[in-house]
N, C-alpha and C positions, 0 to 999 in steps of 0.2 A: 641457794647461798654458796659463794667461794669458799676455800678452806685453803687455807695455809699451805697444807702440805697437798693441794692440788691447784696450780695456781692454772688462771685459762690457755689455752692454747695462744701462741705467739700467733701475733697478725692477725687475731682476734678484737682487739681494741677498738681499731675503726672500721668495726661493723656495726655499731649502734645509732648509724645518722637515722634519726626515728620521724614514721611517716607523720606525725601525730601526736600531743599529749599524751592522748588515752593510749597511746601504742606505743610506748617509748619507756620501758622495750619495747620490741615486737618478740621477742622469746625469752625463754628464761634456758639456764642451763644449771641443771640436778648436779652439784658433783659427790663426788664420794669423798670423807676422808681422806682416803690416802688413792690414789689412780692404782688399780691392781690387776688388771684384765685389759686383753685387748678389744675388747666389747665396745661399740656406740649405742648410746638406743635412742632413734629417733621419733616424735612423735608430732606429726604435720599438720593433723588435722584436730585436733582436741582444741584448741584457741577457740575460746568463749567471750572475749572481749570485743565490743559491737561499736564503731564510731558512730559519733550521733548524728554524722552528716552522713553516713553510708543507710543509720535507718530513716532518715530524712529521704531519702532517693527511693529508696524500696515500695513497692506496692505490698511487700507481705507481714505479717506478723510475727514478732521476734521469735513463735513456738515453731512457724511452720520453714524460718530459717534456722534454730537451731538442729533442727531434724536433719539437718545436713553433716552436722557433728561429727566427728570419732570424741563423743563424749565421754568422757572419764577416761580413756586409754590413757592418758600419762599415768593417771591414780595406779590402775593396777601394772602399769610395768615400771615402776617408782623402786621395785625392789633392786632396780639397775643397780643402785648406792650401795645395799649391801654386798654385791661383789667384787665392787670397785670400780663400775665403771658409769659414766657419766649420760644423762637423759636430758636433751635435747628436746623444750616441746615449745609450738609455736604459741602463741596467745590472740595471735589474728584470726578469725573463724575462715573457716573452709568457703563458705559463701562469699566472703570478701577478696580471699585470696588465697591461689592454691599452689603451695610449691612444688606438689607432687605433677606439676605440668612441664616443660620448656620455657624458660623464660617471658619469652613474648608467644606465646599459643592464643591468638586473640580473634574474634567473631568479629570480622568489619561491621556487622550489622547490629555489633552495639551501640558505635561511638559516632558521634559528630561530623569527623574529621574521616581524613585518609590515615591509617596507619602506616607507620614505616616499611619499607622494603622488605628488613627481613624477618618483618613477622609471619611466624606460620599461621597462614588462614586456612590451611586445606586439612585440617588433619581429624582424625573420625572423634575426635575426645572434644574439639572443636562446632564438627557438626550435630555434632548432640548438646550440645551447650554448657560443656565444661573444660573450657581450656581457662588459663592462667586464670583471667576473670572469668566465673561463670556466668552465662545467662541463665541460668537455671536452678533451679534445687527439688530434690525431691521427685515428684511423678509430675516431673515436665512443666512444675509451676517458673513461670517468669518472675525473675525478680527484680527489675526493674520497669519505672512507671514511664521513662525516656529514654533516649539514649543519652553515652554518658561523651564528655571529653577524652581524646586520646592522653592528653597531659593529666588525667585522674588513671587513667592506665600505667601513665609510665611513673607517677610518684609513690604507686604500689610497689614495683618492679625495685622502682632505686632502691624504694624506702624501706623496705620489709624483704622483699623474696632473696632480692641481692645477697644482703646481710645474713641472713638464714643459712643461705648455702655457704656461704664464707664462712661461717661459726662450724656448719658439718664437714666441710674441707677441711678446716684447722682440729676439727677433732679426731679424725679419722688420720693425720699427718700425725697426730702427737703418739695417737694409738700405735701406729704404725716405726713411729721413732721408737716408741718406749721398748713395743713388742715383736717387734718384726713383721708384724703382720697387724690388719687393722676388722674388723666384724663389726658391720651392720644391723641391727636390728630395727625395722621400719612398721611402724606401729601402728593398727588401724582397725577399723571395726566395719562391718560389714554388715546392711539391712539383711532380716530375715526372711524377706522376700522377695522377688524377681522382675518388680514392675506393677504399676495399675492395675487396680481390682484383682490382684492376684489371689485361687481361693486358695485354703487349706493346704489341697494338694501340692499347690504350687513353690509352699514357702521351701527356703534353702535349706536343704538336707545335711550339710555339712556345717559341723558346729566353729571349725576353724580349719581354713584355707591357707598354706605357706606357699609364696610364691619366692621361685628362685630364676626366673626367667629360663623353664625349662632346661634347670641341669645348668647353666650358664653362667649365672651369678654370683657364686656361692660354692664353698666346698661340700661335700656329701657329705660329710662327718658333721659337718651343723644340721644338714638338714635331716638329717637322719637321729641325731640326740631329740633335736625339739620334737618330732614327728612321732618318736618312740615315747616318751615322757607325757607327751600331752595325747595319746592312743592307754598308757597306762592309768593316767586321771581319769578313763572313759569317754574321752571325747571323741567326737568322729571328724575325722583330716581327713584333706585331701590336697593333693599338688596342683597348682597353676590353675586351675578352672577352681573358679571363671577368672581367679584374678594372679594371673601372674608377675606382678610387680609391675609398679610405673616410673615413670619417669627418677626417681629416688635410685630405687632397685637395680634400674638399666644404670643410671650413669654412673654409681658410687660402686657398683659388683662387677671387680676385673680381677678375678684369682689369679690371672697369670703376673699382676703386681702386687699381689698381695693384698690385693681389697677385695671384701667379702661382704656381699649384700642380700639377705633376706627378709623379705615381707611378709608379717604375721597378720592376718584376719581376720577378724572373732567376732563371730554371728551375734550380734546387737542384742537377739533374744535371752542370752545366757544370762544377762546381768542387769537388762531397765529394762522399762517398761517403754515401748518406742513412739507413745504416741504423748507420753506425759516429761519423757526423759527423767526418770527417777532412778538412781539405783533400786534393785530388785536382791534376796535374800543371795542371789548367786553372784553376786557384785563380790564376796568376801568369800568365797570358795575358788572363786577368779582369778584373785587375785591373791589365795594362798598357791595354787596350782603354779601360774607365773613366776612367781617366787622359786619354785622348784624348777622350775624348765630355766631360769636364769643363771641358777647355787649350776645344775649339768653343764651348761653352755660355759659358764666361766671355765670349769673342770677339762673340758676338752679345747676347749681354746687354749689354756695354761698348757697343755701337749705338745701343743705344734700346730700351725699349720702353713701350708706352702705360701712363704716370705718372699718377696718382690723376685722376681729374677734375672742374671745379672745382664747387661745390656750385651754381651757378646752370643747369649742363650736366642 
């Protein structure tokens, strides 16, 4: 819902040409009351909204593609509102469309046709079958039963990705008008295991993973409040392994202007059950914890931190 005294970011307006009835929006944007923090918090993958022509195409069933999810991460970092600053989440699922890619990150050997020139075809997010559109989900299930049109490719792109990142530009510019400085928070959840048949041993040790693109991203005082905060809830962190920010992280995290971007990761085990996708009793312990790693983060961000710098620097 808007509010008055947060009206949306300018040049925000015509980002809503929508791919689809059911997707029209394609995002929604959480704001606060009043805009109080230079904080963004984005959430890319939690979009549970499934076209009925996209399950029409699919060979799989809607359980074993929502298992592709960051399911419920908007739910628990919703507490954005109460510090003032606004959440950002998609509504298109992960398996339809993924913004955390480069625009056109596309598998020729999904489509029809020839793709255009400057699609990236070579890239290893690609060769594993998850760029822009995935061919994949899950432990190497294919999710389509053909292949598809390049023009179904690219009215995702106009329709939906486009507009996304134009609604996180314009917020991250407001952030940055209001406060000098603008902070990412890029939201996401991560299976609790490492691949097929993976046993016991195998599952991920680490309860939540912050990626700042090694030290690059992001100022040290962000990553250092959330890393300490969420280490005091008893959680076990750890930096960039295995996920050190993608595509979000890299483009939107340039502290030398004043943009700051870090990706949070939260071991899918804490809070549902992964095979049923249910909240689980830690779903509400989750997401009192997040509430407090957000009340710090607002607190040091209201500090200071290093603001655009000036073009003769």
């Amino acid at each position: 819902m808007q509010h008055d005294e947060c009206p949306p970011p300018t040049g925000a307006s015509g980002a809503r040409k929508a791919y689809s009835a059911e997707l029209d929006p394609g995002f929604d944007v959480l704001e606060p009351a009043r805009l109080a923090s230079a904080l963004v918090f984005s959430s890319p993958h939690s979009g549970s909204v499934y076209p009925e022509s996209f399950l029409a195409s699919t060979q799989l069933d809607p359980l074993t593609l929502r298992r592709s999810e960051d399911a419920f991460v908007d739910e628990f970092f919703a507490s954005a509102a109460d510090v003032g600053a606004p959440l950002l989440r998609a509504r298109f699922p992960r398996a339809f469309l993924d913004v955390n890619r480069e625009p056109y990150e596309l598998d020729p050997r999904m489509f029809e046709d020839r793709l255009p020139a400057y699609a990236n075809t070579r890239s290893m997010r690609v060769a594993g079958g998850l760029g822009t559109i995935a061919r994949v989900v899950g432990e190497a299930r294919e999710i389509y039963a053909q292949r598809l049109p390049v023009s179904e490719a690219v009215a995702r792109i106009e329709g939906l990705y486009k507009p996304y990142h134009a609604m996180l530009r314009s917020l991250m510019q407001r952030a940055e008008g209001r406060f000098g400085a603008a902070v990412l928070i890029d939201c996401h959840s991560m299976p609790s295991t490492m691949g097929r048949g993976a046993r016991p041993e195998e599952r991920l040790r680490a309860d939540i993973v912050l990626g700042d693109r090694y030290g690059t991203s992001c100022d040290m005082a962000v990553v250092e409040i959330v890393e300490y905060e969420l280490k005091r809830c008893g959680y076990h962190v750890v930096r960039n392994k295995p996920y050190a920010g993608g595509f979000i992280t890299e483009h939107y995290g340039n502290p030398a202007i004043g943009w700051h971007a870090l990706q949070i990761e939260v071991n899918r085990a804490l809070y549902m059950d992964e095979q049923s996708l249910k909240r689980s009793e830690g779903f509400a312990i989750l997401t009192r914890d997040m509430a407090g790693v957000a009340r710090l983060l607002a607190d040091v961000v209201a500090r200071g931190l290093p603001a655009r710098r000036a073009a003769a620097e």
